[in-house]
Residue frames as a rotation matrix with the C-alpha (Angstrom) as fourth column:
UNK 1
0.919 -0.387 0.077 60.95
0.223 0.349 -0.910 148.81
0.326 0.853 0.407 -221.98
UNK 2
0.684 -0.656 -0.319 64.65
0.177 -0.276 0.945 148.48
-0.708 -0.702 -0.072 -221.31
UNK 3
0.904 -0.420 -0.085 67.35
-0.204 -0.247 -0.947 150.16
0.376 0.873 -0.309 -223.24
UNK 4
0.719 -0.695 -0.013 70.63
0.433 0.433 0.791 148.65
-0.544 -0.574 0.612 -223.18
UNK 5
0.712 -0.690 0.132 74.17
-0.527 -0.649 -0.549 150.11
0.465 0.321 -0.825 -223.84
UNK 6
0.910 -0.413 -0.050 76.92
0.414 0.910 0.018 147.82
0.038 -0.037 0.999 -224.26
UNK 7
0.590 -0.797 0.129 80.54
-0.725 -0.454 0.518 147.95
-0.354 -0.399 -0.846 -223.03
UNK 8
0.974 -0.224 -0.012 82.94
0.224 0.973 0.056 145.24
-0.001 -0.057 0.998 -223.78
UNK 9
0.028 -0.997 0.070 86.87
-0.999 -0.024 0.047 144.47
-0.046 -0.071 -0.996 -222.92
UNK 10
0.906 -0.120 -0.406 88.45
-0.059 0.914 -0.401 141.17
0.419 0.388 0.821 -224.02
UNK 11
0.466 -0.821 0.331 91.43
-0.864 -0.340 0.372 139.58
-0.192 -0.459 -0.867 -221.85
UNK 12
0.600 -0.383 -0.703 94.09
-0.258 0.739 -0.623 136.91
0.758 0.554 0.344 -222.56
UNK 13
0.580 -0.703 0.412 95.69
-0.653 -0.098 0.751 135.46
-0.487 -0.705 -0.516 -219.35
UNK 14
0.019 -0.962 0.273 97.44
-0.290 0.255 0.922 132.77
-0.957 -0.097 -0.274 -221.61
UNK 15
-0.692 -0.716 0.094 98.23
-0.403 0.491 0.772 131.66
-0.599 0.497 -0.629 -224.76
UNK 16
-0.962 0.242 0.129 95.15
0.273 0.814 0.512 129.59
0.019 0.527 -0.849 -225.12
UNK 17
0.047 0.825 -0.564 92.69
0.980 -0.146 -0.133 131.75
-0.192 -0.547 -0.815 -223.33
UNK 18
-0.857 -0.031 0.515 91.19
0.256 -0.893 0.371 134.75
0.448 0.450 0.773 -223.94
UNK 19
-0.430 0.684 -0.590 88.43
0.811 0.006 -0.585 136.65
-0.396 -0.730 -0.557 -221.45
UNK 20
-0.413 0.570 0.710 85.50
0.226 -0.692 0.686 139.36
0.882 0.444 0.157 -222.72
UNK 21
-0.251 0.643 -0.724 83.65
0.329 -0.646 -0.688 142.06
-0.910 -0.411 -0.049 -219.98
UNK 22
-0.535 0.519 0.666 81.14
0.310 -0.613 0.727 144.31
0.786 0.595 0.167 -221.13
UNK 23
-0.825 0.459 -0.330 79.13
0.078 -0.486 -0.870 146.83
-0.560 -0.744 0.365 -219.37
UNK 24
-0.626 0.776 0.080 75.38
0.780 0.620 0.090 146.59
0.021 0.119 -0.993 -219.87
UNK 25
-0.995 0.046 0.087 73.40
-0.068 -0.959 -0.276 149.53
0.071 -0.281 0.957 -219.34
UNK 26
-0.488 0.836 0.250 69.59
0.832 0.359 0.423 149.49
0.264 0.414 -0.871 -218.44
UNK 27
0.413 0.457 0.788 68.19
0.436 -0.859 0.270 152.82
0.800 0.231 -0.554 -218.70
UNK 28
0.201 -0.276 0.940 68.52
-0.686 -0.724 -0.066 154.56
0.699 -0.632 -0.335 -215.25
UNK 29
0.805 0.445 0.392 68.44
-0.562 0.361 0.744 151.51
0.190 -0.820 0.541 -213.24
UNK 30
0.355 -0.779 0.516 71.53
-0.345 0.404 0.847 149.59
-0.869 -0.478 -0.125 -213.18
UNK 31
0.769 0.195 -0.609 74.33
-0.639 0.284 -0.715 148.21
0.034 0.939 0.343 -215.24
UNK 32
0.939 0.044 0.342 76.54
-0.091 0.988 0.124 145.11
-0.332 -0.147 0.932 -216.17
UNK 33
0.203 -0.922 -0.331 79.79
-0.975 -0.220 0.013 144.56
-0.085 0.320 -0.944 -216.13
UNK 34
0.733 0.562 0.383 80.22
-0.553 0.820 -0.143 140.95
-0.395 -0.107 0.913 -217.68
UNK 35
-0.115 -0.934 0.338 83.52
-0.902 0.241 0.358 138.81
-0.416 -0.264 -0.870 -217.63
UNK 36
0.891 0.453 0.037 83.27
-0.323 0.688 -0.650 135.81
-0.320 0.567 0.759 -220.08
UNK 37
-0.532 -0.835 0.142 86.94
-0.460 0.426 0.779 133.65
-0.711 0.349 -0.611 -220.85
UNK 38
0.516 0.603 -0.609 86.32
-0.811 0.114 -0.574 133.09
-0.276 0.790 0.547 -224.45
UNK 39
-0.664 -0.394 -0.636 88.21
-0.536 0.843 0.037 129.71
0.522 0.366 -0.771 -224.28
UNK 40
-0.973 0.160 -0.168 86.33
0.222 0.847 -0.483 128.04
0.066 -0.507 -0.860 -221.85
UNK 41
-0.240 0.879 0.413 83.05
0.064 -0.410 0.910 130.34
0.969 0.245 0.042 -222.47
UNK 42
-0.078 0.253 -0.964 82.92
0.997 0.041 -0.069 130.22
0.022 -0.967 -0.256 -218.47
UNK 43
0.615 0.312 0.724 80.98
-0.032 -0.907 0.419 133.44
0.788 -0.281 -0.548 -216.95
UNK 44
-0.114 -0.989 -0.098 83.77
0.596 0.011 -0.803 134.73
0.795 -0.149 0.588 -214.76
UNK 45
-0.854 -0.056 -0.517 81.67
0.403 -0.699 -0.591 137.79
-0.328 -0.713 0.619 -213.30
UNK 46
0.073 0.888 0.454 78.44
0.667 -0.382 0.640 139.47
0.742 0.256 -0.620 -213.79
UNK 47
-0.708 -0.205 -0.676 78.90
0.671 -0.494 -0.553 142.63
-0.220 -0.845 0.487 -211.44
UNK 48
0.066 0.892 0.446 75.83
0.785 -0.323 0.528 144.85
0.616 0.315 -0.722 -211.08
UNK 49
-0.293 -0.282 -0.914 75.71
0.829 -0.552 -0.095 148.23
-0.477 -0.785 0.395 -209.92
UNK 50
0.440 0.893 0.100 73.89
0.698 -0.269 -0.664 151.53
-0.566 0.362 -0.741 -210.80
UNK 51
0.922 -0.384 -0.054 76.82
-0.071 -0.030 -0.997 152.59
0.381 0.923 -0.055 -212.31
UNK 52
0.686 -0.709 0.160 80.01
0.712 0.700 0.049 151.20
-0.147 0.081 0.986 -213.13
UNK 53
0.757 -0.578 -0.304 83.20
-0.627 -0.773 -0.091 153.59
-0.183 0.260 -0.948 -212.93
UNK 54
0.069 -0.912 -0.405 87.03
-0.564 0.299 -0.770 152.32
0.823 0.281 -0.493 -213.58
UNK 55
-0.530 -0.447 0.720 87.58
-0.847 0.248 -0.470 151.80
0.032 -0.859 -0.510 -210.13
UNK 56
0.428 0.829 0.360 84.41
-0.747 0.549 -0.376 149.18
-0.509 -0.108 0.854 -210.25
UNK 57
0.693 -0.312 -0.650 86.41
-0.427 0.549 -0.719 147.46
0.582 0.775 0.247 -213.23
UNK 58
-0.535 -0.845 0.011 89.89
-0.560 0.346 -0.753 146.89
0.632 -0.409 -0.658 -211.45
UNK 59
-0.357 0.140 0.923 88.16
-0.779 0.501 -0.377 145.74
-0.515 -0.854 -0.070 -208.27
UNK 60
0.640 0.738 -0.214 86.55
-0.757 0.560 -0.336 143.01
-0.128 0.377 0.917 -210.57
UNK 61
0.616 -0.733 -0.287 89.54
-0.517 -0.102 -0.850 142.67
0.594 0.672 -0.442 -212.63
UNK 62
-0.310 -0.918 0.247 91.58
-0.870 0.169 -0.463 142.15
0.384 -0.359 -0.851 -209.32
UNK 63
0.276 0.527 0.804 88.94
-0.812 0.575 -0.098 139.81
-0.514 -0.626 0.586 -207.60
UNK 64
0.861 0.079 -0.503 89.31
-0.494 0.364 -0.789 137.63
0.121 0.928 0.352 -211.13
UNK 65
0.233 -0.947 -0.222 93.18
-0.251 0.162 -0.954 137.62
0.940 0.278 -0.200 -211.13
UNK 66
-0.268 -0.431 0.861 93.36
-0.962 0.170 -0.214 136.64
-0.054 -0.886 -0.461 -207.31
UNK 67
0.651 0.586 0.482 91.33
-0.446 0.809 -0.382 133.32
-0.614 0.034 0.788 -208.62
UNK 68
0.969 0.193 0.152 92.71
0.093 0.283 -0.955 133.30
-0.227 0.940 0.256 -211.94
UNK 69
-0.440 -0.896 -0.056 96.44
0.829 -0.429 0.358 134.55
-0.345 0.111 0.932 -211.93
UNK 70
0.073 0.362 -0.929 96.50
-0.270 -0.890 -0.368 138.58
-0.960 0.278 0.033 -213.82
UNK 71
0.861 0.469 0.195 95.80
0.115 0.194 -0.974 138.80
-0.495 0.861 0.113 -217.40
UNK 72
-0.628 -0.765 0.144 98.50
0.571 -0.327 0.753 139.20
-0.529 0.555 0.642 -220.34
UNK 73
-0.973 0.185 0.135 96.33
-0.099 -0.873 0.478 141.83
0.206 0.451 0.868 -222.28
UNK 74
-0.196 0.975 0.105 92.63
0.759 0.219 -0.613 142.95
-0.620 -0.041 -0.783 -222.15
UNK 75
-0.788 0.416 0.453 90.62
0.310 -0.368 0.877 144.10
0.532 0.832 0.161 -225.29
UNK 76
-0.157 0.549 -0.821 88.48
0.696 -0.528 -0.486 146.76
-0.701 -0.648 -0.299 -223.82
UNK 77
0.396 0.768 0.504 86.09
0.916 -0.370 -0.155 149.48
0.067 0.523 -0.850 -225.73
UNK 78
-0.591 -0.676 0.440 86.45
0.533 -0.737 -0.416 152.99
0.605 -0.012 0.796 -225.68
UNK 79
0.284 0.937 -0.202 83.74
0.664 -0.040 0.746 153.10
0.692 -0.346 -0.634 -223.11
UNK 80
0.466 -0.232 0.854 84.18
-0.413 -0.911 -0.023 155.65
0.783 -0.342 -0.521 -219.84
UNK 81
0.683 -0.317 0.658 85.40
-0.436 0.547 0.715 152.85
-0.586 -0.775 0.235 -217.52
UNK 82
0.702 -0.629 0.333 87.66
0.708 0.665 -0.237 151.40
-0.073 0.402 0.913 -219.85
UNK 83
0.181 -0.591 0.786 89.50
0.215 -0.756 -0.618 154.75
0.960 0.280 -0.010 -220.77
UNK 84
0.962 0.040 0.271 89.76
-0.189 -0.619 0.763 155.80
0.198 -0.785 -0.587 -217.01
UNK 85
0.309 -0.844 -0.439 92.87
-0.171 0.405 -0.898 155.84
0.935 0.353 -0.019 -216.03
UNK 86
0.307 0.015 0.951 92.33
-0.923 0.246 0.294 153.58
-0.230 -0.969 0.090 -212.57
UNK 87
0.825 0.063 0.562 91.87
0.107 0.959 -0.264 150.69
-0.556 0.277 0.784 -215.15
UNK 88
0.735 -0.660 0.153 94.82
-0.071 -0.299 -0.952 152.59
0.674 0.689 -0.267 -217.23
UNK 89
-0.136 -0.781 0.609 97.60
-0.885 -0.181 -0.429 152.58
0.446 -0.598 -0.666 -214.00
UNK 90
0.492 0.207 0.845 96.20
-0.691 0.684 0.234 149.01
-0.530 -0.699 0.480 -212.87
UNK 91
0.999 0.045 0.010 96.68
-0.030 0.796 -0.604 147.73
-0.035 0.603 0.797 -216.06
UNK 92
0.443 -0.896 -0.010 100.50
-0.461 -0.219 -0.860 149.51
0.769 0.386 -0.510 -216.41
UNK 93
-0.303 -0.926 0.224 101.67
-0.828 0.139 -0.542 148.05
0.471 -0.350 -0.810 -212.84
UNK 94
0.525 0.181 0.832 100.56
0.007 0.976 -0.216 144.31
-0.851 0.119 0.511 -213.36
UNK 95
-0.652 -0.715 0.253 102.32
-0.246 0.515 0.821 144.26
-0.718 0.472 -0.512 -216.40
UNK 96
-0.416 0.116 0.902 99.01
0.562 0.813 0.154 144.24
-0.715 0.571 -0.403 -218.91
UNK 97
-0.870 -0.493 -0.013 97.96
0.358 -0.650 0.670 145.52
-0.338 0.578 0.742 -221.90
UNK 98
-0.156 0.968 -0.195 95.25
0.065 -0.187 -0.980 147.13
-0.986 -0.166 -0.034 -222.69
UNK 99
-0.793 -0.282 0.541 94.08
0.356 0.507 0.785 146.32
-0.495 0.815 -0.301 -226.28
UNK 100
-0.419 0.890 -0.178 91.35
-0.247 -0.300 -0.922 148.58
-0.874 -0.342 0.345 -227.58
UNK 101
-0.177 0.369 0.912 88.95
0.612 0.767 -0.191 148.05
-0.771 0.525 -0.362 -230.07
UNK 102
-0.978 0.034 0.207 87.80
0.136 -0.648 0.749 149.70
0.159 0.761 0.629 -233.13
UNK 103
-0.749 0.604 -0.272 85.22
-0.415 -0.748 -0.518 152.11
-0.516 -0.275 0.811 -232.80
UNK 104
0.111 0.829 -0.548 81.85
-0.921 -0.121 -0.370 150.71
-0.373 0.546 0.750 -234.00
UNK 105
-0.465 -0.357 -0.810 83.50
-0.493 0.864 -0.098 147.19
0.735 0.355 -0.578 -234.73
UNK 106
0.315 0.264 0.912 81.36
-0.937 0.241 0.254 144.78
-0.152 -0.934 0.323 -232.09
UNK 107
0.896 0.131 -0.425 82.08
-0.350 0.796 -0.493 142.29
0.273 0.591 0.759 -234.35
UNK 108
-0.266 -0.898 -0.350 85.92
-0.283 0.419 -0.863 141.84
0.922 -0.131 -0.366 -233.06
UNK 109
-0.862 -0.110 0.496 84.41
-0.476 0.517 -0.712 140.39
-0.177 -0.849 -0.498 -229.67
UNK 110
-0.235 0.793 -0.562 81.75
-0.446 0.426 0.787 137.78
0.864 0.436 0.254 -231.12
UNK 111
-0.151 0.364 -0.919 81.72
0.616 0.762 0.201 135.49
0.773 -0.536 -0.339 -227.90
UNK 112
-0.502 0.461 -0.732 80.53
0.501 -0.535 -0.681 138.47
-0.705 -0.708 0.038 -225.40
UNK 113
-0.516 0.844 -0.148 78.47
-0.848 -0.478 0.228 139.96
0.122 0.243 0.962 -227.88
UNK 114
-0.649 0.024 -0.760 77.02
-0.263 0.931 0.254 136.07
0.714 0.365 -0.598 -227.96
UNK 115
-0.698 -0.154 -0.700 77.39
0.666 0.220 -0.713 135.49
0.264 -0.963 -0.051 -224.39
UNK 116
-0.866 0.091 -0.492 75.53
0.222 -0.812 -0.540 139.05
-0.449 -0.577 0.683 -223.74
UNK 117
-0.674 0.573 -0.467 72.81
-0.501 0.109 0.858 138.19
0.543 0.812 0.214 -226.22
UNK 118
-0.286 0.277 -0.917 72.09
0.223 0.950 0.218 135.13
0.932 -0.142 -0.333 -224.50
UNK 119
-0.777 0.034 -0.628 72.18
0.582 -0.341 -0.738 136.86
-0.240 -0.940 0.245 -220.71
UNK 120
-0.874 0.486 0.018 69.56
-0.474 -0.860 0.188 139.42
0.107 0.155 0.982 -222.15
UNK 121
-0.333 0.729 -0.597 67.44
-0.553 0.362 0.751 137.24
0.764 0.580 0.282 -224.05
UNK 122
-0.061 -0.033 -0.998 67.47
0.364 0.930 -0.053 134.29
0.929 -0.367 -0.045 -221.28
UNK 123
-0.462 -0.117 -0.879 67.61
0.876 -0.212 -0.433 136.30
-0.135 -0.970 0.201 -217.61
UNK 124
-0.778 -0.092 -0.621 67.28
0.483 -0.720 -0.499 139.77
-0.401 -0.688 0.605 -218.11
UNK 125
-0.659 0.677 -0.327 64.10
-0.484 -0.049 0.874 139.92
0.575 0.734 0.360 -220.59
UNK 126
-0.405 0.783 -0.471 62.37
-0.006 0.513 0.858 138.01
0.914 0.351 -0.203 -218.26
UNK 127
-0.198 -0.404 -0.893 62.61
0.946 0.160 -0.283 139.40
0.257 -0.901 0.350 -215.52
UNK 128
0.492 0.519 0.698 61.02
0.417 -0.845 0.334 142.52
0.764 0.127 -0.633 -213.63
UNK 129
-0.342 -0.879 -0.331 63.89
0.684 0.009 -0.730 143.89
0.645 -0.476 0.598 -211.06
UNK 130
0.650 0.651 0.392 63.05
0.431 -0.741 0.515 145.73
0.626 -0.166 -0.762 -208.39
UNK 131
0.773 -0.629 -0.079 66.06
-0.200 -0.360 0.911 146.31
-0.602 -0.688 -0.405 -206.42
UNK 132
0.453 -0.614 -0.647 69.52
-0.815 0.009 -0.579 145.83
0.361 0.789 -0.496 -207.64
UNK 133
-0.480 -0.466 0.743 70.12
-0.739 0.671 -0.057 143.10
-0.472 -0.576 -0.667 -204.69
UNK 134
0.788 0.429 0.441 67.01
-0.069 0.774 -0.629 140.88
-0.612 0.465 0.640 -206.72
UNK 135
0.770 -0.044 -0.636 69.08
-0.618 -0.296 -0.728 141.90
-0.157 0.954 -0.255 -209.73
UNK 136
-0.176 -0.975 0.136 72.42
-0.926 0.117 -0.358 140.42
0.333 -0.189 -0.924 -208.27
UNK 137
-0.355 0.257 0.899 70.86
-0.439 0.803 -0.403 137.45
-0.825 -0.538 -0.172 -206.71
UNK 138
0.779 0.622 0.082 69.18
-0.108 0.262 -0.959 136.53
-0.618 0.738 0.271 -210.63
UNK 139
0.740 -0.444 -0.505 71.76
-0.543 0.048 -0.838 137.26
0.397 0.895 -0.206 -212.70
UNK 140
-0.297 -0.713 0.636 74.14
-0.909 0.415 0.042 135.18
-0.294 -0.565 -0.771 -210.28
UNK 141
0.070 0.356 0.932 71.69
-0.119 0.930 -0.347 132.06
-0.990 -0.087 0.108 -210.23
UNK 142
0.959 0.083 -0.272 71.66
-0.281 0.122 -0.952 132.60
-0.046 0.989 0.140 -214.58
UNK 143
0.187 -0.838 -0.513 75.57
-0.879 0.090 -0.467 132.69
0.438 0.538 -0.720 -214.64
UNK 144
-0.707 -0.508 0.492 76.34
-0.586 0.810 -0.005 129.94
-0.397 -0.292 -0.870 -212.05
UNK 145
0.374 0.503 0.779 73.45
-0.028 0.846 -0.532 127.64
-0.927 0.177 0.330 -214.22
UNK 146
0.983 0.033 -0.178 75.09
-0.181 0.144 -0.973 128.48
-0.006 0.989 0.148 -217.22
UNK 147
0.102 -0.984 0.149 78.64
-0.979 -0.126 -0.163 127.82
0.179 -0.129 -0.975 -216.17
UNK 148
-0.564 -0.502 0.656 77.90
-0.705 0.706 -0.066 124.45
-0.430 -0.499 -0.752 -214.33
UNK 149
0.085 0.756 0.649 74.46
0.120 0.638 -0.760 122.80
-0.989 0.142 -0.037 -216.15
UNK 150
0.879 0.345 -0.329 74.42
-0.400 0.156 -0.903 123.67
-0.260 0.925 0.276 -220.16
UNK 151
0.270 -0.946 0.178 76.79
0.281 0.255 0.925 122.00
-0.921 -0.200 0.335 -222.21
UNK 152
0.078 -0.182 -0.980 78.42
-0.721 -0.690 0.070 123.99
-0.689 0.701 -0.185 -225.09
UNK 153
0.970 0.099 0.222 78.83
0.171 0.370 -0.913 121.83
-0.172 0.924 0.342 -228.38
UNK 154
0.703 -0.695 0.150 81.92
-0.155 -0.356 -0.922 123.80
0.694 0.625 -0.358 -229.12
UNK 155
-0.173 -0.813 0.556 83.81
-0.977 0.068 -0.204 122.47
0.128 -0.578 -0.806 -225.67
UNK 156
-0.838 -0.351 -0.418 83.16
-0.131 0.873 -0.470 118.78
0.530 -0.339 -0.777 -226.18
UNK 157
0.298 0.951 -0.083 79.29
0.029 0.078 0.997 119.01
0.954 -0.299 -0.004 -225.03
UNK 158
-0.268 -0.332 -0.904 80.90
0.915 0.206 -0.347 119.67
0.302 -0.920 0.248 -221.58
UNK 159
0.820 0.560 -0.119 79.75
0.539 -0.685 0.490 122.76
0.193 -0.466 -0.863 -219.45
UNK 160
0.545 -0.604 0.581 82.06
-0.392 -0.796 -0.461 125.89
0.742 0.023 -0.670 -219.04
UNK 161
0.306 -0.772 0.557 83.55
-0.937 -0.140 0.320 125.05
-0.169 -0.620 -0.766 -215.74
UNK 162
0.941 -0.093 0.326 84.09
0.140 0.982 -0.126 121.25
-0.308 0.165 0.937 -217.33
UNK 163
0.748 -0.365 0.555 85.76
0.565 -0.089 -0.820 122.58
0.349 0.927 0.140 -219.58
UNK 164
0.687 -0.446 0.574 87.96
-0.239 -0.884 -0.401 124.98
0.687 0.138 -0.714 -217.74
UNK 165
0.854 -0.417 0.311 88.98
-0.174 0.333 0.927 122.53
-0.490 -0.846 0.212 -214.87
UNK 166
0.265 -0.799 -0.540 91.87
-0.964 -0.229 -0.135 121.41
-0.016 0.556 -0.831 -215.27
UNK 167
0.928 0.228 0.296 93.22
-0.354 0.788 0.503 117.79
-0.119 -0.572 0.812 -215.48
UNK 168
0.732 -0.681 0.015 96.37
0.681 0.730 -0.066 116.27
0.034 0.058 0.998 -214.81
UNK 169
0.230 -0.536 -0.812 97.61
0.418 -0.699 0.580 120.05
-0.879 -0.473 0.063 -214.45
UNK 170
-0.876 -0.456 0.158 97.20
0.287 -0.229 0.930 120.84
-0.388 0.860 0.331 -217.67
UNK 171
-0.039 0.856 -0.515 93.99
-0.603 -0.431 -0.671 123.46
-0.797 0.284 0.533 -219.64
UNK 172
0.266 0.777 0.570 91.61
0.564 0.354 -0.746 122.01
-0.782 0.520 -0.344 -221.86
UNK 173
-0.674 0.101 -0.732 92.94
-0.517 -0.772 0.370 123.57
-0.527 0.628 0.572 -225.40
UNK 174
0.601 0.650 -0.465 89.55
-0.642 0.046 -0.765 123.34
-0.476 0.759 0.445 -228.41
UNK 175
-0.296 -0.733 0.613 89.80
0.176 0.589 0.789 121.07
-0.939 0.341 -0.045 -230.34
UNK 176
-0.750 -0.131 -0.649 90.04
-0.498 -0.534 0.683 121.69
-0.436 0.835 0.335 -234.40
UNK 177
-0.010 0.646 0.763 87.44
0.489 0.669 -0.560 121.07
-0.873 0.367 -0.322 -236.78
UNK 178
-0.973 -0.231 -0.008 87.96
0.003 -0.045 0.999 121.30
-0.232 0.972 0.045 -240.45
């Protein structure tokens, strides 16, 4: 039986976009540090590792923002990697903000509690790890099939990275339903 222990940080690099991490925890064996842009629902990062410190975050964080530009704020728990203060002095010279949550509130990041539902229920439930390289090599093949094959309903039945390309130089903003 695996017992999980959830982490989560929410980031905004613009305007229209907003990104979610969480850390995962399975018992002693290894945990998740999951990176989810709640506009485009695209899986950004799934980093495994038998544990996750601050320093583990930034290096994500920076890998991200060398793709992505750096965030304008991330909504982050009061977990021990979020409070460190590697991810506290990364965030202060880039220029972002760290945005924490209320204690006990999971509910203010629905689309990584979602997202992190779905990664359980769908990969990591079904699955017997035995190394953390299987672990990385699975949960990789889950995010890059959910990023490029399902399509979301809520982006226009189009798949996360459909949805996140750009076209004509310009992001994909949701569109409203009433």
């Amino acid at each position: 039986m695996q017992r999980v222990l959830v982490r989560e940080v929410q980031v905004a690099y613009r305007v229209a976009e907003r990104r979610a991490c969480r850390v995962l925890g399975f018992a002693r064996w290894f945990r998740l540090l999951t990176l989810v842009d709640n506009h485009s629902r695209e899986s950004l990062a799934i980093e495994v590792g038998q544990r996750l410190t601050g320093d583990d975050v930034v290096r994500v964080f920076e890998r991200v923002a060398s793709q992505r530009g750096k965030p304008q704020t991330i909504r982050v728990d009061n977990g021990p990697e979020f409070i460190s203060r590697s991810l506290d002095l990364w965030a202060y010279f880039n220029g972002v903000k760290l945005d924490f949550s209320r204690p006990g509130k999971p509910t203010d990041n629905a689309f990584i509690e979602s997202f992190n539902g779905r990664l359980r229920v769908e990969c990591l439930n079904q699955h017997w790890f035995l190394s953390l390289d299987e672990a990385r090599a699975v949960t990789e093949a889950w995010r890059d099939d959910y990023n490029r094959v399902r399509p979301h309903g809520a982006l226009g039945n189009r798949t996360p990275s459909e949805f996140a390309r750009p076209v004509d130089g310009h992001a994909h903003l949701p569109a409203l339903h009433g």
